[in-house]
Each structure stands twice: as C-alpha cells, then as structure tokens.
C-alpha positions as CSV (number, residue, x, y, z in Angstrom):
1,X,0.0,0.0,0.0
2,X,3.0,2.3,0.8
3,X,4.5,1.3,-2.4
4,X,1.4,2.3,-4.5
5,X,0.4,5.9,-2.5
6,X,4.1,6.7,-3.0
7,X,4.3,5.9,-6.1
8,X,0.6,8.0,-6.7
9,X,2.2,11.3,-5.0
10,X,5.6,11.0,-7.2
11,X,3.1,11.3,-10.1
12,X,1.3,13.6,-8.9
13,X,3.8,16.0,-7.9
14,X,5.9,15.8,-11.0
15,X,3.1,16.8,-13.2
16,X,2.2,19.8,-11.1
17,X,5.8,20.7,-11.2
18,X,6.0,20.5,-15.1
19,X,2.5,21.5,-16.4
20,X,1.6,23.5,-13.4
21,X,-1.9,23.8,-11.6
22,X,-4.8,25.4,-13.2
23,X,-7.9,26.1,-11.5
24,X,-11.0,24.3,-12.8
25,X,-13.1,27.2,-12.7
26,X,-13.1,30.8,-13.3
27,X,-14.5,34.2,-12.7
28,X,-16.8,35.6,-15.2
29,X,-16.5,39.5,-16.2
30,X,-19.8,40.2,-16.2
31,X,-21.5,41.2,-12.8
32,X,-24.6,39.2,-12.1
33,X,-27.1,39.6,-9.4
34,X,-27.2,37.4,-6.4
35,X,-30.4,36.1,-5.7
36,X,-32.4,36.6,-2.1
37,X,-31.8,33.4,0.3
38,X,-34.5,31.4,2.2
39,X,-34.8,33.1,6.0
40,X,-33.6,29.0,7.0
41,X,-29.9,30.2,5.0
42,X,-29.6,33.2,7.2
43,X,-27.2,32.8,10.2
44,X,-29.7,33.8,12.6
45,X,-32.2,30.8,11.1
46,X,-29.4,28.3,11.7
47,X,-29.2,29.1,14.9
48,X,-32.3,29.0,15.7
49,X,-33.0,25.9,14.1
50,X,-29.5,24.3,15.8
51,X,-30.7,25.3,18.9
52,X,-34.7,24.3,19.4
53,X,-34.6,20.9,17.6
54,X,-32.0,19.3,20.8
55,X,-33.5,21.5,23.4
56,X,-37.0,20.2,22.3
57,X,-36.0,16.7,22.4
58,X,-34.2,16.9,25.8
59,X,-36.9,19.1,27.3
60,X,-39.7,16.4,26.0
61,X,-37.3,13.0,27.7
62,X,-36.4,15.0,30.7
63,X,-40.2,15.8,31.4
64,X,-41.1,12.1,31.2
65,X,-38.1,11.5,33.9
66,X,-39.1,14.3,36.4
67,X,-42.8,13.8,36.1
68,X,-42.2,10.4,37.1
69,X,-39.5,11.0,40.2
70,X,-42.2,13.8,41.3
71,X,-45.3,12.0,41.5
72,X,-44.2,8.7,41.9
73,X,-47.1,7.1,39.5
74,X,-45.4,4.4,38.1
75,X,-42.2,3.2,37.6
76,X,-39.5,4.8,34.8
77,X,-38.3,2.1,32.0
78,X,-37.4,4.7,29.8
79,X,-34.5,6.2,32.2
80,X,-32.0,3.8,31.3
81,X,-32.2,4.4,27.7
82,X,-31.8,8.1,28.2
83,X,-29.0,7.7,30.6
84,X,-27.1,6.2,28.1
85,X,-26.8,9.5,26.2
C-alpha cells in the first residue's frame, strides 16, 4: 500500500511541477445579481433551528423522567435508555 500511495504522490507531484496547476473554474467578467436566500440560509435561522430541535428533544425526555421522580405514579423504564446518552 505504501509502495502504490508513493508511487501516486511521485506522479502527482511531478506533473504539477511540469505543467503547473490550473484552477477548474473561473470568474466571469460580467457582474450578475445574487439572488435573495430562504430566512432557514440566514445565520440567525441556523441558529435557531440548531438550537430548538436538541432542546425540544431533551426538554420532551427530561419531562417524562421528572414527572415520574415527582409523582411517583409508576415506575421509569425509559430512564436507562436516556442515561445512556
């Protein structure tokens, strides 16, 4: 394996020395306009979005355990799963 990823990168670096790199895209002259983004592409949507999905889901397991160790109803299966995380 050694032998063959060596052999790749002496390629490789022989032909970038010789023929150089050239980038496979390019910058058009002409200005276009860049079109408006969904409010979800904004910073402040990402955020929001990062941050309510895992506080819903903890909020929603940790109410199950605390409604059980308060009023003592019945007993709590589910703990040991969500321990584990």
């Amino acid at each position: 394996m050694s032998i063959l990823y060596k052999s790749f990168r002496g390629v490789s670096w022989k032909r970038i020395a010789i023929l150089g790199y050239k980038f496979p895209t390019g910058c058009r002259q002409i200005p276009r306009q860049i079109p408006q983004q969904p409010w979800y592409l904004d910073p402040v949507g990402i955020i929001l979005i990062a941050g309510v999905f895992p506080f819903a889901v903890v909020y929603f397991e940790l109410s199950f355990v605390f409604d059980t160790v308060w009023q003592m109803h019945h007993i709590q299966h589910f703990f040991g799963y969500v321990s584990i995380f």
